[in-house]
N, CA, C and O of each residue as an XYZ file, in Angstrom:
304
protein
N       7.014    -13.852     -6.307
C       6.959    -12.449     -6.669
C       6.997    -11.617     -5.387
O       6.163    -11.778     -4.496
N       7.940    -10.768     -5.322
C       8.177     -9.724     -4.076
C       7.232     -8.612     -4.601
O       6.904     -8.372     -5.763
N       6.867     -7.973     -3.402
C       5.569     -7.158     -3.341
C       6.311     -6.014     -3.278
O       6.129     -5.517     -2.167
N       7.172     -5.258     -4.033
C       7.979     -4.315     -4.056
C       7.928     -3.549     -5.999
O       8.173     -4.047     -7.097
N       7.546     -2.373     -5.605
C       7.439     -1.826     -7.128
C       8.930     -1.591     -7.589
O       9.866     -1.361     -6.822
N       9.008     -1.693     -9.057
C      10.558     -1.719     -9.536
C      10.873     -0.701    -10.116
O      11.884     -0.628    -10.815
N       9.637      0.754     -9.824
C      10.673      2.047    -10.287
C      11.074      2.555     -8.395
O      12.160      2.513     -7.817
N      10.187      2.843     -8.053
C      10.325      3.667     -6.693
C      10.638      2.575     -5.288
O      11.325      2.980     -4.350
N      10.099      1.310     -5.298
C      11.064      0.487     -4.600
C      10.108      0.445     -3.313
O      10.475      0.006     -2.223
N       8.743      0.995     -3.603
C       7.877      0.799     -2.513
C       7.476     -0.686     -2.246
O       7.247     -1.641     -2.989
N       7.480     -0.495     -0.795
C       7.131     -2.433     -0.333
C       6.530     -2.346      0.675
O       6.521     -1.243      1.222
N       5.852     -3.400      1.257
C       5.076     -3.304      1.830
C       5.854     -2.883      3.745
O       6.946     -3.166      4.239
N       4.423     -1.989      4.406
C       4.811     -1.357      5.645
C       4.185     -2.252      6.837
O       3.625     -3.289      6.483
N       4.221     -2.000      7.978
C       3.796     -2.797      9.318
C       3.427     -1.626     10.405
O       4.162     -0.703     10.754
N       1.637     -2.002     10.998
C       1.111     -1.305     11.553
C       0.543     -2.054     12.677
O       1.080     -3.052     13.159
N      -0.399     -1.618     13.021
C      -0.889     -2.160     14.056
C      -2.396     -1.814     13.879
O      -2.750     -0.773     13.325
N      -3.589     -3.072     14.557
C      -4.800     -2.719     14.456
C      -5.198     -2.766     15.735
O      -4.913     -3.731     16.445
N      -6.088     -1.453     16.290
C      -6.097     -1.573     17.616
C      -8.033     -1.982     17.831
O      -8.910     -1.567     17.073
N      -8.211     -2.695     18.811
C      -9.384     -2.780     18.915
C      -9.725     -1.923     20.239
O      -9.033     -1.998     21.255
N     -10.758     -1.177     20.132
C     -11.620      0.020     21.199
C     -12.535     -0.744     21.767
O     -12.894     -1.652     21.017
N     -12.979     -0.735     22.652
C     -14.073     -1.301     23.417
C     -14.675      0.273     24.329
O     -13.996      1.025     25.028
N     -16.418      0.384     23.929
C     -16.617      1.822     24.998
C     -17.333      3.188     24.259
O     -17.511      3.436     23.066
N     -17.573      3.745     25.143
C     -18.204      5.227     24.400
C     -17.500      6.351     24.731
O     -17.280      6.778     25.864
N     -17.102      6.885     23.507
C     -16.079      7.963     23.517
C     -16.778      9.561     24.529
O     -17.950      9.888     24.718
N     -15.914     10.015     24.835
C     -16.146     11.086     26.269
C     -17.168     11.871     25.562
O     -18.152     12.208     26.220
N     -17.077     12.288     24.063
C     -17.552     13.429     23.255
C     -18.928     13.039     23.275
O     -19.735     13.952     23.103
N     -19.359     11.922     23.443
C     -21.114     11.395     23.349
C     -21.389     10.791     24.712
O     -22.336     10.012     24.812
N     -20.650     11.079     25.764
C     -21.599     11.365     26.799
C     -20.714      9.953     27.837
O     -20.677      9.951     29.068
N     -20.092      8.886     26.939
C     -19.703      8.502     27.736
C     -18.497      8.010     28.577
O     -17.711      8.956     28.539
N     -17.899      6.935     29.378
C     -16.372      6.692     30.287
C     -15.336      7.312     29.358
O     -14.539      8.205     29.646
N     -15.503      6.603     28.047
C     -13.794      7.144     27.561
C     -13.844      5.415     26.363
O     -14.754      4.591     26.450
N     -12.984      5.325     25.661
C     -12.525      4.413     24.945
C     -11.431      3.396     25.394
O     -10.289      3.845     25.491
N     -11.657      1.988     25.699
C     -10.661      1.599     26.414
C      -9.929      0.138     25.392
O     -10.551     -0.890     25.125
N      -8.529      0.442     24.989
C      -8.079     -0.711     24.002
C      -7.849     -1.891     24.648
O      -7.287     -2.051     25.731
N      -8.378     -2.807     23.824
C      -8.806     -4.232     24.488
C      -8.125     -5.130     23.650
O      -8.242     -6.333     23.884
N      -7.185     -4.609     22.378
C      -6.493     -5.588     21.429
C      -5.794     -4.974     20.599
O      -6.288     -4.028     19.984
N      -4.711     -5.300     20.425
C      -3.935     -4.630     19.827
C      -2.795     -5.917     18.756
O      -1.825     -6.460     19.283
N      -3.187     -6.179     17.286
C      -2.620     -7.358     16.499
C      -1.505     -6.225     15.555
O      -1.635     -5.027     15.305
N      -0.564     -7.072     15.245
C       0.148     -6.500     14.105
C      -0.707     -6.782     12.254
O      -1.426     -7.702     11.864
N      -0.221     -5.606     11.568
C      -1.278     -5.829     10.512
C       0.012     -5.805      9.329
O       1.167     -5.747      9.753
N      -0.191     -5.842      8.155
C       0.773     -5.217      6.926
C      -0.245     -4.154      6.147
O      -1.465     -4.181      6.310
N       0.442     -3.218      5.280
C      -0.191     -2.588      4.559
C       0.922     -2.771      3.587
O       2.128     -2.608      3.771
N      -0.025     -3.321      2.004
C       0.553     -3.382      1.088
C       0.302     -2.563      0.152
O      -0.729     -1.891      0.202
N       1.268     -2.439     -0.986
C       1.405     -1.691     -1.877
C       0.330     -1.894     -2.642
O      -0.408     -2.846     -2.388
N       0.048     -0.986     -3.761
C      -1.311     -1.415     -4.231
C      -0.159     -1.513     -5.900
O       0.162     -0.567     -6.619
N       0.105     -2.567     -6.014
C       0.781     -2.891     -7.698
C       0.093     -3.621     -8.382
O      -0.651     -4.554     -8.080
N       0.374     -3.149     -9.372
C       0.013     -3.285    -10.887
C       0.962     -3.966    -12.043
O       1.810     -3.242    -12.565
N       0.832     -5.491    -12.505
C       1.730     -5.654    -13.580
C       1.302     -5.383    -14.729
O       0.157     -5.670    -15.077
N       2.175     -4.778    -15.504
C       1.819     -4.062    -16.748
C       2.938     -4.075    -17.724
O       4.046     -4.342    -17.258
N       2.867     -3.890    -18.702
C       3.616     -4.083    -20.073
C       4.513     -2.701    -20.579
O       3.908     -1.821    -21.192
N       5.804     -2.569    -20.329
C       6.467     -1.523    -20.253
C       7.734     -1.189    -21.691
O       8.788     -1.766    -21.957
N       7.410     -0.647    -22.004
C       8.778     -0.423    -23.094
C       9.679      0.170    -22.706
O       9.470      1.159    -22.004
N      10.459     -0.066    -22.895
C      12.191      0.339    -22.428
C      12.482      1.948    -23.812
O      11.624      2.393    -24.575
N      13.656      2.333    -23.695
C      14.473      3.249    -24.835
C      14.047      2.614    -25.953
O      13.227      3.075    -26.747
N      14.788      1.175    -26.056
C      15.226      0.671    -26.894
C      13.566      0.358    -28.215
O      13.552      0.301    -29.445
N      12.808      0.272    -27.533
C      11.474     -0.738    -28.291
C      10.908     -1.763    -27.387
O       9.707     -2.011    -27.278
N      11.838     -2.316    -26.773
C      11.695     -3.630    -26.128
C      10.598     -3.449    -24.855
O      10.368     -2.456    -24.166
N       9.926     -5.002    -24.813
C       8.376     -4.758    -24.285
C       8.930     -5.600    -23.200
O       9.690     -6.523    -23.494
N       8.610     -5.356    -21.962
C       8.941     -6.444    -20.959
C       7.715     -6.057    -19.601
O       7.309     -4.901    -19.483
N       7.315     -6.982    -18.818
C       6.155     -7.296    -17.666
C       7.369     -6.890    -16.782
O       8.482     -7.415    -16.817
N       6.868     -5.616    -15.790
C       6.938     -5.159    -14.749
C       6.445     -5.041    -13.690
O       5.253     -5.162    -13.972
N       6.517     -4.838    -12.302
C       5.082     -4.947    -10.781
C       5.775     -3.249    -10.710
O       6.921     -2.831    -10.543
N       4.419     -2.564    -10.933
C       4.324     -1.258    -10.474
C       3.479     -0.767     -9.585
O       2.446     -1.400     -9.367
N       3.670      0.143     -9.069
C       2.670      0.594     -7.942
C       2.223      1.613     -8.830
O       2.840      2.121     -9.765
N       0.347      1.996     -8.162
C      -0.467      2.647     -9.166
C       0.137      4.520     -8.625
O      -0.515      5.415     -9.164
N       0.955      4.850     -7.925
C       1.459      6.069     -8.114
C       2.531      6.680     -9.039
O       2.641      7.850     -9.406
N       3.226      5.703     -9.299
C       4.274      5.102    -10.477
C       3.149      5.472    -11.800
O       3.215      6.488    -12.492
N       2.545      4.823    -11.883
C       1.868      4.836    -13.319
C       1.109      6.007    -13.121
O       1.191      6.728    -14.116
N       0.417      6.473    -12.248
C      -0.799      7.668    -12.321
C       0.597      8.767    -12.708
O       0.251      9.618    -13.527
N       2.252      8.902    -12.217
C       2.112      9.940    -12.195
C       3.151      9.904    -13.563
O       3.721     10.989    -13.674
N       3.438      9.168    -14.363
C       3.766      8.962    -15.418
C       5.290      8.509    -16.188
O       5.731      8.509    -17.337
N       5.868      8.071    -14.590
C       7.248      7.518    -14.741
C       7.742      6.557    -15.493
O       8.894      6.282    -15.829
N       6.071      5.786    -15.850
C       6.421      4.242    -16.832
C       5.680      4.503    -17.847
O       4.493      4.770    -17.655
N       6.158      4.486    -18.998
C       5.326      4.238    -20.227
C       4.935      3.136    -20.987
O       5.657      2.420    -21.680
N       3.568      3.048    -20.774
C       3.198      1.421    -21.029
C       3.354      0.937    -22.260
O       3.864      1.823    -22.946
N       3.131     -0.214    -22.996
C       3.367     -0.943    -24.027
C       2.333     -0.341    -25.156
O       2.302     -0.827    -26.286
């Protein structure tokens, strides 16, 4: 199963997690200094759910929950 919703085609993105080591200038102290830096993913947050077509017909779809909150799929 691909992690990709099948109305809007959202899939998953690539970030980065940085690690800080230190006390920031605003509380008194050196400064914040990055000590690690990994690649991360951020995934879609989907939902399979039970969708009717025009026709009647009921079929299992992977939706993302902005898809459904904002009312593009009408469920079973």
């Amino acid at each position: 199963m691909s992690r990709v919703c099948e109305i809007c085609g959202k899939g998953p993105s690539t970030g980065n997690v940085v690690v800080r080591k230190g006390s920031p200038k605003y509380k008194g102290g050196i400064g914040l200094h990055t000590t690690g830096i990994s690649k991360r993913r951020f995934l879609p947050n989907l939902r399979t759910v039970r969708v009717t077509d025009g026709k009647g017909n009921t079929k299992r779809v992977c939706v993302c929950a902005r898809c459904l909150k904002s009312g593009k799929v009408t469920k079973a």
